[in-house]
C-alpha positions as a Python dict, from the first residue, in 0.01 Angstrom:
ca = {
    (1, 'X'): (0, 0, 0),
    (2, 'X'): (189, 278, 154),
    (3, 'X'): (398, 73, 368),
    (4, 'X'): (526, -178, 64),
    (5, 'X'): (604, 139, -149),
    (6, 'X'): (814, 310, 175),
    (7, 'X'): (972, -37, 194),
    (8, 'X'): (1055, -33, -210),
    (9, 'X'): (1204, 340, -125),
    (10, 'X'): (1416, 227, 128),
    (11, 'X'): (1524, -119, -44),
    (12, 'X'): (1617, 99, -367),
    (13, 'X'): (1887, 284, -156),
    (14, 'X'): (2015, 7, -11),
    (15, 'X'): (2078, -122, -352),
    (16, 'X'): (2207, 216, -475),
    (17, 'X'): (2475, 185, -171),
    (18, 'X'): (2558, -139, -140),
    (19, 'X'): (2491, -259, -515),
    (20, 'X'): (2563, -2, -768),
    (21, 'X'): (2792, 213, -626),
    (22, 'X'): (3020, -84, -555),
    (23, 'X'): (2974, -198, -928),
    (24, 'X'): (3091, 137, -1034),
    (25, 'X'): (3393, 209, -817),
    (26, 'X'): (3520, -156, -798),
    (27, 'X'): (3413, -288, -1093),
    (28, 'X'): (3415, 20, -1304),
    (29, 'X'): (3048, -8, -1425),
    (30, 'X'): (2887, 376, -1383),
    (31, 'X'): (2578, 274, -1608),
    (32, 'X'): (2496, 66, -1232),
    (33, 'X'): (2474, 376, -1050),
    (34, 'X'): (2268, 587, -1378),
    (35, 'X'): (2064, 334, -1341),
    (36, 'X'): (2004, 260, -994),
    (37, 'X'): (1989, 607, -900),
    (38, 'X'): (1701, 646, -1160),
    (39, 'X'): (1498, 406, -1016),
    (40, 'X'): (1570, 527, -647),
    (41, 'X'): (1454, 870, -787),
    (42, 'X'): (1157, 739, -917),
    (43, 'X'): (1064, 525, -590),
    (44, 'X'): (1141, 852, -405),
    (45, 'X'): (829, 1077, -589),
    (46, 'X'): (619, 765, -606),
    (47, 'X'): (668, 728, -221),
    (48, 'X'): (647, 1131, -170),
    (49, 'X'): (340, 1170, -425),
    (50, 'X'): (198, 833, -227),
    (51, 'X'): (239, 1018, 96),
    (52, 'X'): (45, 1325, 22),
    (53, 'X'): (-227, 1122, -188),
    (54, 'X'): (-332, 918, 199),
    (55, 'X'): (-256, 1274, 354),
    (56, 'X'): (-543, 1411, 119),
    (57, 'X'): (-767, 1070, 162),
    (58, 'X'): (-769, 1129, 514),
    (59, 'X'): (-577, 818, 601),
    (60, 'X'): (-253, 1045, 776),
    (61, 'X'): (-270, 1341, 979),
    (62, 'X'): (-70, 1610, 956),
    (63, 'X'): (193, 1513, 1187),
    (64, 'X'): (239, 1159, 1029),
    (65, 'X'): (271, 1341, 714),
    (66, 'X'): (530, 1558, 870),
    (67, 'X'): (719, 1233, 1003),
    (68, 'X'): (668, 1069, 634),
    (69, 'X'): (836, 1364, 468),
    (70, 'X'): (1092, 1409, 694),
    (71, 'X'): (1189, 1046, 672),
    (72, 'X'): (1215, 1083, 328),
    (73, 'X'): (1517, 1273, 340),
    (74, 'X'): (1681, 1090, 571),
    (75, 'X'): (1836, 743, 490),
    (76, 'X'): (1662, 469, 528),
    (77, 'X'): (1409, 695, 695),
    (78, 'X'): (1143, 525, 534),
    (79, 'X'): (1222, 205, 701),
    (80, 'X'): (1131, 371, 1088),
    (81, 'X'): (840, 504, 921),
    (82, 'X'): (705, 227, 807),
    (83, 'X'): (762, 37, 1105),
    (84, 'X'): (663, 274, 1409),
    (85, 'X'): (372, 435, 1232),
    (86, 'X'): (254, 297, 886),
    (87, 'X'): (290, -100, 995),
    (88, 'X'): (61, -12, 1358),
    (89, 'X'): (-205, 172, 1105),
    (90, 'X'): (-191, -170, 862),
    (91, 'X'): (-160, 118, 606),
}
């Protein structure tokens, strides 16, 4: 479960990027990017929240929690964390 939602965090920035703020700088559309950046934000705390919740069920340690978090601020973070620890763990 963890490693479909970090791939649904990632996925939303790419489409936040590559989708919506096109639509709103070419295009002149900034509802794209009101609404794409909402649903980013709320795949970022689902995916942060998510994190913590295996942290507390015992299914990361502290140090993969670390990694999680810090992946989380860095783009498309969640993508090497899902492959190089989550995706080993079948988590």
């Amino acid at each position: 479960m963890l490693s479909k939602i970090a791939i649904i965090e990632g996925s939303t920035l790419l489409l936040l990027l590559f989708l919506a703020m096109p639509a709103k700088r070419l295009y002149g559309y900034p509802e794209a990017v009101t609404l794409m950046g909402s649903i980013h934000g709320a795949a970022f705390i689902i995916y942060v929240v998510t994190l913590v919740a295996f942290f507390a069920g015992k299914n990361l340690n502290l140090k993969q929690l670390g990694m999680g978090l810090f992946a989380a601020f860095i783009p498309f973070g969640s993508f090497a964390f899902e492959h190089y620890v989550l995706k080993p763990q079948k988590l």
